[in-house]
C-alpha positions as CSV (number, residue, x, y, z in Angstrom):
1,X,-7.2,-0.6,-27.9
2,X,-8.9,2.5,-26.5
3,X,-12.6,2.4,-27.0
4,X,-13.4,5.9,-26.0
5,X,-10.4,8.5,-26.1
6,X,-12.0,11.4,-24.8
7,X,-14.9,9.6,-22.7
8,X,-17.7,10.7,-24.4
9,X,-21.2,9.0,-24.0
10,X,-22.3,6.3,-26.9
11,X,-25.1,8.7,-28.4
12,X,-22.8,11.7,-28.2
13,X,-19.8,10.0,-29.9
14,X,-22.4,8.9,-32.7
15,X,-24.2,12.0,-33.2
16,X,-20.3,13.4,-33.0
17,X,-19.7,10.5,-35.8
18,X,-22.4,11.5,-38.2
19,X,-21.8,15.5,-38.0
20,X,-18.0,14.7,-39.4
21,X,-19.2,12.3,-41.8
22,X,-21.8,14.8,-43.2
23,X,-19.3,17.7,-43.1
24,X,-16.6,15.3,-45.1
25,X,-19.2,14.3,-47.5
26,X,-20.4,18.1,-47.9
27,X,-16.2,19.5,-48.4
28,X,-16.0,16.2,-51.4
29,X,-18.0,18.0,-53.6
30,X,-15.9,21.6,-54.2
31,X,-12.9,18.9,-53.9
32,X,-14.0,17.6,-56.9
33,X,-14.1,20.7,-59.1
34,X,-10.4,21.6,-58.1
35,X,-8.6,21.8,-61.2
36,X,-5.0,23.0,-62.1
37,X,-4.9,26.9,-63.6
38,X,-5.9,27.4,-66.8
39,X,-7.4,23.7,-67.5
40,X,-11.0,22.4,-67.4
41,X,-12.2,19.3,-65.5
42,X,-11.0,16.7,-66.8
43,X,-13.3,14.1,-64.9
44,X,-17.0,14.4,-63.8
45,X,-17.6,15.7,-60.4
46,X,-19.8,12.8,-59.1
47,X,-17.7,9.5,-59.1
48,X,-15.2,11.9,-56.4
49,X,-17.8,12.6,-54.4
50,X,-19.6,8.8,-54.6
51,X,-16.3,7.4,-54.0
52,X,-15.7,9.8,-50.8
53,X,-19.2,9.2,-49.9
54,X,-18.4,5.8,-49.4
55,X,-15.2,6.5,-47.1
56,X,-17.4,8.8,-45.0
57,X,-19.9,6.1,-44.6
58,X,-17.4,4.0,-42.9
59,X,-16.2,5.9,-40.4
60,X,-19.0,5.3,-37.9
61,X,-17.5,2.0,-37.4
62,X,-14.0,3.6,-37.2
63,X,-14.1,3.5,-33.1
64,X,-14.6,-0.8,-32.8
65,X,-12.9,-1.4,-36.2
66,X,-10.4,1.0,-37.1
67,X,-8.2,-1.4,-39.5
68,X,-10.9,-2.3,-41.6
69,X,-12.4,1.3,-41.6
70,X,-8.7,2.9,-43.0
71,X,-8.4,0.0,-45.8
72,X,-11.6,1.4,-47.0
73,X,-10.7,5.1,-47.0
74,X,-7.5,4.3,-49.0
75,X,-8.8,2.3,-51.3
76,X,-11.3,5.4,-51.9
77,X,-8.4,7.8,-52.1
78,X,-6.7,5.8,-54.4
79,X,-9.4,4.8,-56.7
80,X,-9.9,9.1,-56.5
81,X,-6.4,9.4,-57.3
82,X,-6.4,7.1,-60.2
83,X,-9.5,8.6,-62.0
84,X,-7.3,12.1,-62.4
85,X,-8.4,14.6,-59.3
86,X,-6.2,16.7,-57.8
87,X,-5.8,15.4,-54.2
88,X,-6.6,18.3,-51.6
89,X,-7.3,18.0,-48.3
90,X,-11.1,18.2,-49.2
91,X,-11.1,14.9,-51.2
92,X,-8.5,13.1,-48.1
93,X,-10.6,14.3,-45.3
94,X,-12.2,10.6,-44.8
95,X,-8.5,9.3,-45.0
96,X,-7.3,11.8,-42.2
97,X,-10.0,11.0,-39.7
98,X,-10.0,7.8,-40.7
99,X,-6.0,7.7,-39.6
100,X,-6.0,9.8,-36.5
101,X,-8.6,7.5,-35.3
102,X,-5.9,4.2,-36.0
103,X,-2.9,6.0,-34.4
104,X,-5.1,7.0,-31.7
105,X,-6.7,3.3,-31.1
106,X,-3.4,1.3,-32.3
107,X,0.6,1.7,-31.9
108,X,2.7,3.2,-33.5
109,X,3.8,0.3,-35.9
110,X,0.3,-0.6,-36.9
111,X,-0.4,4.1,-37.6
112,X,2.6,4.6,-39.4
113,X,2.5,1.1,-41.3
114,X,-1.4,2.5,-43.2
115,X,-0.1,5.9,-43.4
116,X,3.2,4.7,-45.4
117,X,1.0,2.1,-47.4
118,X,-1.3,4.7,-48.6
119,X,1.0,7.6,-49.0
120,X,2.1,4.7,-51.9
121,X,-0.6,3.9,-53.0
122,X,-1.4,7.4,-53.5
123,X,1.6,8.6,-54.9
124,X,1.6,5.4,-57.6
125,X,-2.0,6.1,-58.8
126,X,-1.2,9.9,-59.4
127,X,1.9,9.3,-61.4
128,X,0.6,6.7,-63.2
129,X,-3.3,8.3,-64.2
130,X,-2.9,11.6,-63.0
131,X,-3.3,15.0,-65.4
132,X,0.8,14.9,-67.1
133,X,0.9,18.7,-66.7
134,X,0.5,18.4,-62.7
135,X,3.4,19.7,-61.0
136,X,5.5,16.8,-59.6
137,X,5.3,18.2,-55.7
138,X,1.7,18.6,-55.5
139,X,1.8,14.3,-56.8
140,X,4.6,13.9,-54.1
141,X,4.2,15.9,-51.3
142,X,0.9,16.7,-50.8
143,X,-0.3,12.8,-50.0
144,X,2.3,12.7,-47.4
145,X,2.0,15.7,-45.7
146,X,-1.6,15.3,-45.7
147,X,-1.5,11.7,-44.5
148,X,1.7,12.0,-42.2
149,X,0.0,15.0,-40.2
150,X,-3.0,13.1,-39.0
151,X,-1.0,9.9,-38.1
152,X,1.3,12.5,-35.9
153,X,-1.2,14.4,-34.1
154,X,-3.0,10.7,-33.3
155,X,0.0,9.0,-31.9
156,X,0.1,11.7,-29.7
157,X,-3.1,11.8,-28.7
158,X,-2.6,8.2,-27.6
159,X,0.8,8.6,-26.0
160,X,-0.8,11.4,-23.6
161,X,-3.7,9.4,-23.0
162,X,-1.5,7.2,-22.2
163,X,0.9,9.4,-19.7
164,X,-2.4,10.4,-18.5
165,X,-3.8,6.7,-17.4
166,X,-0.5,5.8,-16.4
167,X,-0.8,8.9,-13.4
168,X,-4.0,7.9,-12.5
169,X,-3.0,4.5,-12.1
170,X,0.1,5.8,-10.2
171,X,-2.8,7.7,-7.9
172,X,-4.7,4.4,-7.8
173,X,-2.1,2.4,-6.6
174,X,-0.8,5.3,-3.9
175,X,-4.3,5.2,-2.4
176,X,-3.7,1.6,-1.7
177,X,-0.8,1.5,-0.5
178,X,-2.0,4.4,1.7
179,X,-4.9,2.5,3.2
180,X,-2.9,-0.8,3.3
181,X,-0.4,1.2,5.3
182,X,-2.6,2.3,7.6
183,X,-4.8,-1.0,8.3
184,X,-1.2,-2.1,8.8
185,X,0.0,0.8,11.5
186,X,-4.1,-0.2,13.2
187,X,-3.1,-3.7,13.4
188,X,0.2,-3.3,14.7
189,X,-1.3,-0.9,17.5
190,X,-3.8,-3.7,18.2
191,X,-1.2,-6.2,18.9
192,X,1.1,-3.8,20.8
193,X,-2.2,-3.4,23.0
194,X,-3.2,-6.6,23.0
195,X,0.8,-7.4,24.4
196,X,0.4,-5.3,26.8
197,X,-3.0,-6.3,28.3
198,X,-1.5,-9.6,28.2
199,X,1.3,-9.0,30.0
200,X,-0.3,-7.1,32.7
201,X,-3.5,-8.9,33.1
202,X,-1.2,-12.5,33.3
203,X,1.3,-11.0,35.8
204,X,-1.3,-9.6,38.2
205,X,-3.8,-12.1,37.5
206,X,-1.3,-14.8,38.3
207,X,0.1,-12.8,42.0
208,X,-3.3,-12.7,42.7
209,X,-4.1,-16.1,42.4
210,X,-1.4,-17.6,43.8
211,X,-2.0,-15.0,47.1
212,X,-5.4,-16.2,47.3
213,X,-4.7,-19.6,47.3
214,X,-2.2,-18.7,50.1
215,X,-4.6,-16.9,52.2
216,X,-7.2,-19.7,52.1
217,X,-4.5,-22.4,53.1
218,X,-3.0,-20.4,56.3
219,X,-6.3,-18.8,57.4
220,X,-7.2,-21.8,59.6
221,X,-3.9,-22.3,61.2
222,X,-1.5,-18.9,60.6
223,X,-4.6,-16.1,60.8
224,X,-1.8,-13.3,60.8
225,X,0.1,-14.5,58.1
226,X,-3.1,-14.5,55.8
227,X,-4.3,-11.3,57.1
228,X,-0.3,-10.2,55.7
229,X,-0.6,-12.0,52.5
230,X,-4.3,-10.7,52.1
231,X,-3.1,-7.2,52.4
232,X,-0.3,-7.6,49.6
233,X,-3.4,-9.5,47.7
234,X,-4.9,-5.4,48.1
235,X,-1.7,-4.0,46.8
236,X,-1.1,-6.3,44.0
237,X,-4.6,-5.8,42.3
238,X,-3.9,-2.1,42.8
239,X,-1.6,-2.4,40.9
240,X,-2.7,-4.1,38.5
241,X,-5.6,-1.3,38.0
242,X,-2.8,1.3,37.7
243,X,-1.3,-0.6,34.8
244,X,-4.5,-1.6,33.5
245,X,-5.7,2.1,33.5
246,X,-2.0,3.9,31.8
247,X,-2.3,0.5,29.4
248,X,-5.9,1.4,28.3
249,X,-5.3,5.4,28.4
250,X,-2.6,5.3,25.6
251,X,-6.2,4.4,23.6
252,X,-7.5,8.2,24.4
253,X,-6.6,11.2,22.3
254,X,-5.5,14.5,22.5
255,X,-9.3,15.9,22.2
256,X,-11.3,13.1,24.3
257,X,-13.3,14.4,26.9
258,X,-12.4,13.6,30.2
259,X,-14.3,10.4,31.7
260,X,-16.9,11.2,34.1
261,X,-16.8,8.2,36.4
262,X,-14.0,7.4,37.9
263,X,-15.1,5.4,40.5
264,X,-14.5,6.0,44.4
265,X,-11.6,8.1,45.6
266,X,-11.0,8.6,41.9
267,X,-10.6,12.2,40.4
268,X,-10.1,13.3,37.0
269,X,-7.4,15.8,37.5
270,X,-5.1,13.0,38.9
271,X,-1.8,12.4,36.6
272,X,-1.6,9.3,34.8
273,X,0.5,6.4,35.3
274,X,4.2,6.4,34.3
275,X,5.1,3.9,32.1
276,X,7.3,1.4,33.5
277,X,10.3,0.5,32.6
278,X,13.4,-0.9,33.6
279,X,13.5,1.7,36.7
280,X,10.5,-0.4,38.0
281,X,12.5,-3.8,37.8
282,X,13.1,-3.8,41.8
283,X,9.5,-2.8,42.2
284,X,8.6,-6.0,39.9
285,X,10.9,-8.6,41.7
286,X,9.2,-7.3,45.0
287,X,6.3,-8.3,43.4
288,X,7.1,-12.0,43.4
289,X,8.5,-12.8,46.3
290,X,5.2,-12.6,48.2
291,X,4.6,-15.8,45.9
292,X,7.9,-17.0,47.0
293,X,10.2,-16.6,43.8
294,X,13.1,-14.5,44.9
295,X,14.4,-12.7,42.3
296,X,18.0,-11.1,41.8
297,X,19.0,-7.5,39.8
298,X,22.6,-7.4,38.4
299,X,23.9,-5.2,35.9
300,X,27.2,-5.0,33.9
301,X,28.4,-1.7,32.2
302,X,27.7,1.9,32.4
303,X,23.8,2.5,32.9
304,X,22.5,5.1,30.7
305,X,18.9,6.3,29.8
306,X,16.9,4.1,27.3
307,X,14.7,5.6,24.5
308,X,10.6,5.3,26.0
309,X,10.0,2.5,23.3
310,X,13.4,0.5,23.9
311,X,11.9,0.7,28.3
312,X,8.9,-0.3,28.1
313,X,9.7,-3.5,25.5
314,X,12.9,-4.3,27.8
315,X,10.6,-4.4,31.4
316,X,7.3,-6.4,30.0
317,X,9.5,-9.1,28.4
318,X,11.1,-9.4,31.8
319,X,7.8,-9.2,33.3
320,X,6.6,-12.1,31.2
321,X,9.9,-14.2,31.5
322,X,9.2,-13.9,35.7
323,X,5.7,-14.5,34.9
324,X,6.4,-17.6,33.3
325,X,8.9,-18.8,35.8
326,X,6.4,-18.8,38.7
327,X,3.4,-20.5,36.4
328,X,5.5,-23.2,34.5
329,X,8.4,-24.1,37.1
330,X,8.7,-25.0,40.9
331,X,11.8,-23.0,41.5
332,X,12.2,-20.7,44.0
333,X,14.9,-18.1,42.8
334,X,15.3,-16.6,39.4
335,X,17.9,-14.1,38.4
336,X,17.5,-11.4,35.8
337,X,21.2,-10.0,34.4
338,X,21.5,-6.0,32.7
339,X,24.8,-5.9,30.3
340,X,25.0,-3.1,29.0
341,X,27.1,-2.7,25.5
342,X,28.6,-0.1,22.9
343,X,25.1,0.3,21.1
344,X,23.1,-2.8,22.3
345,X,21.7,-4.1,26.0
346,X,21.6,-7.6,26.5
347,X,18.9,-8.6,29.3
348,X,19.2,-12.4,30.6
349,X,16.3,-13.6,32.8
350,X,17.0,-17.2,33.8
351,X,16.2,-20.1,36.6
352,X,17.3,-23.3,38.2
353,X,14.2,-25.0,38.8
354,X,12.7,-27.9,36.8
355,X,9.6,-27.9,34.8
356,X,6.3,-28.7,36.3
357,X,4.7,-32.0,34.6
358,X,3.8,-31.0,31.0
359,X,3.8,-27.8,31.9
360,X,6.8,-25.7,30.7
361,X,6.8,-22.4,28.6
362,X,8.4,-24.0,25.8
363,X,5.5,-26.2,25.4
364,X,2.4,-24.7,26.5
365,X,0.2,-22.9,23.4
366,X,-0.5,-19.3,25.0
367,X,1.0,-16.4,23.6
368,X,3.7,-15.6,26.3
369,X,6.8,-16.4,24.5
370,X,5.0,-15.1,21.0
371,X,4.7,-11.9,22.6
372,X,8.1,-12.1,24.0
373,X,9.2,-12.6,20.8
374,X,6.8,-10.0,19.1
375,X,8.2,-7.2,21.3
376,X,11.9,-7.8,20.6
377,X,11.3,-7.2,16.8
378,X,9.3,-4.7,17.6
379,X,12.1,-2.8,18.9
380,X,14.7,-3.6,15.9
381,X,15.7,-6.5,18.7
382,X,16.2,-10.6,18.8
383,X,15.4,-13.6,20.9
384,X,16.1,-16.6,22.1
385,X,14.8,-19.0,24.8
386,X,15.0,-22.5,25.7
387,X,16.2,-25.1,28.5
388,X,19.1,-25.1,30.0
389,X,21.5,-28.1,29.3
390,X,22.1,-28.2,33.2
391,X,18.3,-27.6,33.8
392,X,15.9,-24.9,34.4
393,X,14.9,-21.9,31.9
394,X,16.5,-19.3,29.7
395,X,15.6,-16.2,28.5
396,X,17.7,-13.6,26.5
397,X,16.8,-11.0,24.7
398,X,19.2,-8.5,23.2
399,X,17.7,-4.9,22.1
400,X,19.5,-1.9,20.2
401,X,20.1,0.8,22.6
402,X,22.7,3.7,20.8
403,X,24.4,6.1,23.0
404,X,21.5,9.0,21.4
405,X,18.9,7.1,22.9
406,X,20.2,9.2,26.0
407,X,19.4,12.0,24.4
408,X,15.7,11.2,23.9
């Protein structure tokens, strides 16, 4: 049921609600005195207008009760009917308003079921107590016409009303989506981030350590080996502080100012970091073997370009495949296969070594193999890792890559 069609405040609709009541009463009372041509009144004027008097005091209440106000406004018109008047608009006003306000509030069944029942009711009491000498059409068609139009010009009312909350719903529900959507693209750029710091920070982070610990165990007896290893230690955290910075400057916008400390030796004007990719593979096994994991590249099939996306995905899950080989296993060779297909590259990253105690990548609860995992269906890719039957690890990862990629 709609309270309030046309949104008007309480105290307007019931000063709104008293004006048409007045106006209704004030139109019964020439409706009363309408005779045929050529014949006198054939009842008093005041029981017409008492009667109407009555429907017009109901429809106040027409807005919370609109059933009960209608019964009352055809039983008025009929009992006006049956004492002999000549039914004119002016005497069905109450009935009319009382009418549009049902089709309006109601549906259709409920409108067109009181308009039919007192279009009867109407009709009966004329022909049976109306003037003999009235012409048959005026008994006939006036009630319906006057009751049908009403009932019309309400249903639609409520069917645009309807059409109307049905787009602003529509609206509603786009908004939402809209902002769902977009906390959605924020928190998939938070995770790709977060991914990313991960993978660098835990690669470095981990050549770092491992360099250190190297230093501090050959300083006393090997003082030039250390001095070597501490001089990789230099490169590998520069490094890291490249990636770190190309990671963090995908956050900056077009219109950011430009930082203004950038540390010593730093300038502003200096380009940023490439983003690596599969390019920088021999760069990344280089990386490991001053921790003692020799890595080997092989490829299979005709090399072509990957899309910037498709790169980057392929090199950190490598990255964090090589990663986990030096943390979780004492191995000290890991080999990392390219096959290139039709529309798809397959990347296997896999070594013979044996699990430290409790301490393999299958069962530890850090996010390297979520992230792995994370990546390759972030790239329309799939996953799979686990031991090797003869021993040792397994990672493969298989990612789209359709001769257009080429192209971008």
């Amino acid at each position: 049921m709609i309270e309030n069609p046309y949104g008007l405040p309480d105290h307007r609709s019931r000063a709104t609600d008293a004006a048409v009541a007045l106006a209704l009463l004030g139109c019964s009372l020439p409706g009363s005195l309408i005779t045929l041509p050529g014949h006198d009144p054939l009842v008093a004027w005041w029981p017409g207008v008492a009667l109407t008097g009555v429907a017009c005091g109901a429809l106040p209440w027409r807005r919370g009760c609109p059933r009960s106000v209608t019964a009352v406004a055809v039983a008025c018109a009929t009992a006006v009917s049956a004492l002999g008047y000549v039914l004119t608009v002016l005497l069905l006003g109450p009935l009319m308003v009382a009418l549009h306000s049902l089709a309006v509030r109601t549906d259709r069944r409920t409108a067109n079921t009181f308009a039919f029942s007192g279009i009867a009711l109407l009709v009966s009491a004329a022909l049976l107590f109306g003037p003999g000498d009235e012409p048959l059409i005026l008994k006939l068609f006036g009630p319906a016409a006057w009751l049908l139009l009403p009932t019309a010009l309400g249903t639609m009312t409520r069917l645009r009303l309807a059409c109307l909350e049905a787009v602003r719903a529509r609206a509603e529900a786009a908004e939402r989506t809209r902002e769902e959507e977009a906390r959605h693209r924020v928190t998939a750029e938070r995770m790709r981030i977060a991914r990313d710091l991960h993978d660098v920070v835990a690669h470095h982070l981990l050549l770092a350590n491992l360099q250190a610990g190297a230093v501090g165990r050959m300083l006393p007896a090997r003082p030039g080996e250390a001095a070597k290893i501490a001089v990789e230690l230099a490169g590998t955290t520069s490094s890291a502080l490249r990636e770190l910075r190309a990671t963090v400057g995908l956050l900056r916008q077009d219109g950011d100012p430009p930082p203004t400390d950038h540390g010593p030796g730093r300038h502003a004007d200096k380009e940023p970091e490439p983003t690596p990719g599969l390019g920088h593979l021999p760069e990344l096994a280089a990386s490991f073997r001053h921790v003692g994991l020799t890595v080997s590249l092989t490829t299979e099939g005709v090399v072509r370009p990957l899309s910037a996306g498709t790169d980057l995905t392929a090199y950190r899950i490598v990255q964090e495949a090589l990663t986990n080989v030096t943390k979780h296993t004492a191995v000290a060779a890991a080999e990392v296969r390219l096959a290139y297909g039709a529309d798809s590259l397959c990347v296997t990253v896999v070594n013979g070594g044996t699990p430290r105690a409790h301490n393999s990548p299958a069962e530890q609860g850090g996010y390297g193999l979520v992230g792995m995992r994370e990546r390759a269906r972030s790239a329309g890719g799939r996953i799979r890792a686990g031991h090797l039957p003869q021993g040792g690890f397994q990672v493969v990862f298989e990612l789209p890559c359709p001769p257009e990629d080429a192209a971008a």
